[in-house]
Steps between C-alpha positions, in 0.01 A plus 500: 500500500756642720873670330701506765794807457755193484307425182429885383912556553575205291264638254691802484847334479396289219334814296780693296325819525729669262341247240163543625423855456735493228238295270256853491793771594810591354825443751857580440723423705641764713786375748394217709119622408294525237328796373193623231207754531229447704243239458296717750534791338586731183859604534757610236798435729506155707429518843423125543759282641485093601745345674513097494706489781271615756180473287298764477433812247479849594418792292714866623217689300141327660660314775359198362654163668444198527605125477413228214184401707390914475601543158298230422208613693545929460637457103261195334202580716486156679352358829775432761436125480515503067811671510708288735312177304644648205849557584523133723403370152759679333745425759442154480355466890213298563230700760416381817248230523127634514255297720276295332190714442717730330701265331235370308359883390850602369476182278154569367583855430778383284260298317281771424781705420587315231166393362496941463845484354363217207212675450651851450711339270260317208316810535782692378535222249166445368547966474723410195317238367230460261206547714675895646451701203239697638683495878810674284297726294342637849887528643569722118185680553634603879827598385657183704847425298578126520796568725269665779248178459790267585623655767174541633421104435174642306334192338154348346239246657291370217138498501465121650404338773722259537856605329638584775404216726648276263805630430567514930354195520796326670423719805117398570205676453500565912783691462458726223139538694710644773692709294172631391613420094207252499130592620362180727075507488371258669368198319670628194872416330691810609592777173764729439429810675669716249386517142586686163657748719849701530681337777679706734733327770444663859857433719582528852812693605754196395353515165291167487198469356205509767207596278338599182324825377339408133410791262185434261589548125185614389212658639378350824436472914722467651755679299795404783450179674749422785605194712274445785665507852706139540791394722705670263336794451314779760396776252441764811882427549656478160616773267509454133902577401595485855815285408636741180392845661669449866869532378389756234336705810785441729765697240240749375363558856140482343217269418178571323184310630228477125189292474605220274768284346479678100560807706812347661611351178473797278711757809754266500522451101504889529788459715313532845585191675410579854122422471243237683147464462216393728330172367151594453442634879540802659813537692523340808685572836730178404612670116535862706763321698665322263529808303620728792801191595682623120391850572401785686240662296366319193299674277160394336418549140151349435299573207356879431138409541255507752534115573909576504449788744275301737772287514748729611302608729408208680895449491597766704201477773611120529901644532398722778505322841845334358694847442830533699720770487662512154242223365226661285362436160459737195279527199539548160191649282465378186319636211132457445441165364879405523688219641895457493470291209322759336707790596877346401345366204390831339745727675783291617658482845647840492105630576458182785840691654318835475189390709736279766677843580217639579354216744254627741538419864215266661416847761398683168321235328328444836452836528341552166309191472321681801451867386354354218225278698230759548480867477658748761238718517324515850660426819351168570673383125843699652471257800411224314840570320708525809319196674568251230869662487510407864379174459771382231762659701383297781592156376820573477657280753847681512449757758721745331392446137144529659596835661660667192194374304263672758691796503571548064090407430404740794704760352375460142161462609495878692716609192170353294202653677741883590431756265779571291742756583854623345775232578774611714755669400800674598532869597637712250620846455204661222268213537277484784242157668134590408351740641087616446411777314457844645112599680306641258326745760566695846302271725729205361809717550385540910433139534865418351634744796284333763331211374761264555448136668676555810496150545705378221731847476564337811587170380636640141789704755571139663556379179748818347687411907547144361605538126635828491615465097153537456466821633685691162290302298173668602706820617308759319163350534571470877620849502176606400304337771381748826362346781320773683718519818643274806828313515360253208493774258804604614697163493338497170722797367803411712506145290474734163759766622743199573472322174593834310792604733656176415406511178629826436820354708568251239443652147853678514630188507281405203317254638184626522194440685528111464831474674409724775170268564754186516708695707193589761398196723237481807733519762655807304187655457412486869775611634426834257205525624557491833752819429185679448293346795324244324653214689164431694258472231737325244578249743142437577416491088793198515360324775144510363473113369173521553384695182383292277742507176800318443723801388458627909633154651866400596564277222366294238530556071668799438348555166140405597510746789682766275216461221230493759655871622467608173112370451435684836639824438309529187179413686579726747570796231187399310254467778461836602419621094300239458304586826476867406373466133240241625384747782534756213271286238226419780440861632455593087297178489258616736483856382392388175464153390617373130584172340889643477466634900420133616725315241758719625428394879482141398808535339685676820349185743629266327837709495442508812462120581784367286711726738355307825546141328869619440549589843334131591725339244788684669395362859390150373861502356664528857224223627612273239890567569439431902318170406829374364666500824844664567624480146181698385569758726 
């Protein structure tokens, strides 16, 4: 079929838009336009404007716009090719001649249409007859209201196997075969498929009926049977709702994703109407798209057990190589042995709201879903962590979703296996960063004047050069340090002697140490520096990218390399103490051996060794920022 735009403009001519949108939305006229609230979304004053004369809509709020072809497709959810059908029908136009071949399909699918349209309506009848009393006794016992089962088209297929084929008769047993209504064995009269069961009508987005989902009254397997897959009906590509819960998404900018229809029917009793359901399957890439097209990040609420869970799970690893910026998915938990039904039922919607504002983004179910795999423990189970992180992060096919996912699970994952240390925080006047406690003896009191790692004072002055407000943080600790002599020691106490003169500069004007560290850049601090003949080194310390930490390179995150500063400098305090007391603890060790000597050697090793692995973590940190290319850095 081909619509020329001479057809699609004299579409558009013949559509009053005006009356259109003003079937679901509100208008008043408002000069030679007409204006209401948003259809798109919540407003208290109207935004939304549609002008007949040159017909289109446009929202001043959203920026939502559109013509009678877009409202048709952005507001009721439809296919391009539905929505102009459906307005050319309206409009009284006839649509341009299909070939053959397709001719012929259009006019069996409106056979089958309405062979689903007769059936969904004696089931609804034979509901409220004699033979339903146990079909509405199951709706009572769910809480369904009679109101909710009509709109819902809820019905009853008795327990025969033949009803139903009799009472379609007129539209031959091949057909309803098709339809899948009637089950065709071979050598055998074909049988209703659907038997002394609650009928549930499954629509596409124009609201026909395409299939069936049948609830057992009793006890039984299956307890839900569906439709199988017909002309009519894909189930990988059809969501339960779909037709009520698009315009109800659209205005509340939401839609909730459960695992079956009661769950549907019993959110949108509770006044939830923006909910679709799965049909039996996981969900597939097909529903995931459909979903994302009304909007950006639906969220999934399946059931609180394990089998619920697994679900979600499998949800967000199939979302992943579809993400696009903006297009994500989030997840609801529910409680332990709890569906929706459950949870509106005994606690109303009010506690459904509760757990929707709290939604969990897919990188933390992701993320958690993994921590919780195996045990962190060793180093090979710390890889395994980070490898498998890798792995989903790699089939993303968006390469910048795929680089902010690399980049958020690599930081979590060194945030994971790093010892814990005190979270940053801002210098201020009375309370100082963390600093170790004094030596306990002489020898540790030499080491602390001479001890120091030369190689990371180094790189911990680069660091100060670069993000000088970080200097009257650790002023007094810093203050304390000695290197033994040469111009390193000496820059050392230069960088100290600058942050109190300007500190000192600044609390007259009462703003204290934290104002005079904003006030003190790099380029500020060099030039100081360089008053005092420090311009060599300091310049040297800045051009050093080759140390490996990413608080001594040009750029990258600010607050990764501050709080990597801060993790160094307290190694570099500690290391020398911890060095002493352990040389300390051995030479007593050996001198006279007890049970407390050797714990207490043990004890310093391992002291000791968390120090090194902190110093790794800090380098493995810069390795990890330089594999993410520029941005990283």
């Amino acid at each position: 079929m081909s619509l020329s735009p001479a057809f699609l403009d004299e579409l558009r001519a013949r559509t009053s838009l005006s009356a259109l949108i003003g079937k679901t939305t509100k208008l008043q006229k408002a000069g030679r336009e007409m204006r209401g609230c948003c259809p798109f979304h919540n407003e208290k004053s109207p935004s939304f404007y549609v002008n007949d004369d040159k017909g289109f809509y446009h929202c001043f709020g959203c920026s939502a716009h559109g013509d009678a072809i877009r409202w048709m497709t952005d507001q009721r959810g439809l296919p391009f090719i539905d929505a102009v059908k459906e307005l050319a029908q309206a409009a009284g136009m006839e649509m341009p001649a299909m070939d053959r071949q397709s001719a012929a399909r259009a006019e069996r699918a409106k056979g089958l249409h309405e062979a689903m349209d007769e059936a969904a309506a004696w089931f609804v009848e034979q509901l409220h007859g004699l033979g339903g009393v146990d079909a509405r006794k199951l709706l009572d016992r769910r809480g369904i209201t009679a109101e909710t089962a009509r709109q819902f088209g809820i019905g009853f297929a008795p327990d025969s196997r033949g009803r139903l084929k009799a009472a379609l008769k007129d539209f031959g047993e091949p057909m309803l075969v098709e339809t899948g209504m009637l089950i065709q064995v071979e050598g055998k009269e074909p049988y209703d498929r659907f038997r002394g069961r609650l009928m549930i009508p499954i629509r596409d987005q124009r609201g026909r009926v395409i299939a069936f989902g049948g609830r057992i009254l009793d006890q039984g397997e299956p307890k839900y049977l569906n439709s199988p897959d017909t002309p009519l009906f894909d189930k990988g590509r059809t969501l339960y709702n779909l037709d009520r819960a698009a315009p109800a998404a659209r205005k509340a900018n939401r839609l909730l994703v459960v695992e079956g229809y009661m769950d549907v029917i019993a959110l949108a009793q509770a006044g939830i109407a923006e909910a679709v359901a799965p049909l039996g399957t996981a969900l597939t890439e097909h529903q995931l798209e459909r979903l994302w097209r009304m909007v950006e990040v639906p969220v999934l609420c399946f059931d609180g057990d394990a089998a619920g869970q697994k679900a979600a799970i499998r949800a967000a690893h199939r979302a992943l190589p579809l993400l696009q910026p903006g297009r994500s998915l989030r997840f609801v938990t529910l409680p332990e042995g709890q569906d929706p039904d459950d949870l509106v039922k005994a606690k109303g919607a009010g506690a459904m709201e509760a757990l929707l504002r709290d939604a969990q983004p897919l990188v933390d179910r992701l993320w958690q879903s993994e921590v919780a795999a195996e045990p962190l423990d060793t180093p090979e189970q710390r890889a395994g962590l980070k490898r498998r992180l890798n792995e989903l992060a790699g089939t993303i096919a968006d390469p910048g979703v795929k680089h902010e996912y690399l980049a958020e699970f690599r930081r979590r994952a060194d945030e994971q296996v790093r010892p814990q240390r005190a979270p940053f925080q801002p210098f201020k006047r009375g309370k100082q960063p963390w600093r170790p406690p004094a030596p306990v003896t002489e020898d540790a009191k030499k080491v602390r004047a001479t001890g120091i790692d030369r190689v990371l004072a180094k790189a911990v002055l680069a660091g100060l050069i670069r993000h000088p407000a970080e200097i009257a943080r650790h002023v007094e600790v810093l203050g304390s340090l000695k290197l033994a002599d040469g111009a390193l020691g000496r820059l050392f106490e230069a960088v100290v002697d600058v942050a109190l003169e300007d500190a000192h500069r600044a609390r007259p004007r009462g703003d204290g140490a934290a104002a005079a560290a904003a006030a003190l850049d790099s380029a500020r601090l060099v030039t100081i520096l360089a008053r005092s003949g420090f311009e060599g080194i300091a310049s040297d310390l800045l051009r050093a990218d080759t140390m490996p930490y990413t608080f001594t390179q040009k750029s990258g995150d600010e607050e990764r390399a501050r709080a990597d500063l801060d993790e160094a400098i307290a190694i570099l305090i500690a290391r020398p103490e911890v060095d002493a007391q352990l040389a300390e603890a051995t030479s007593a060790m050996m001198a006279r051996f007890t049970d407390e000597a050797f714990e207490r050697q043990v004890s310093l090793v391992k002291e000791k060794q968390a120090l090194d692995a902190r110093l790794a973590n800090l380098v493995q940190a810069n390795e990890d920022a330089r594999s993410l290319g520029p941005e990283g850095n």
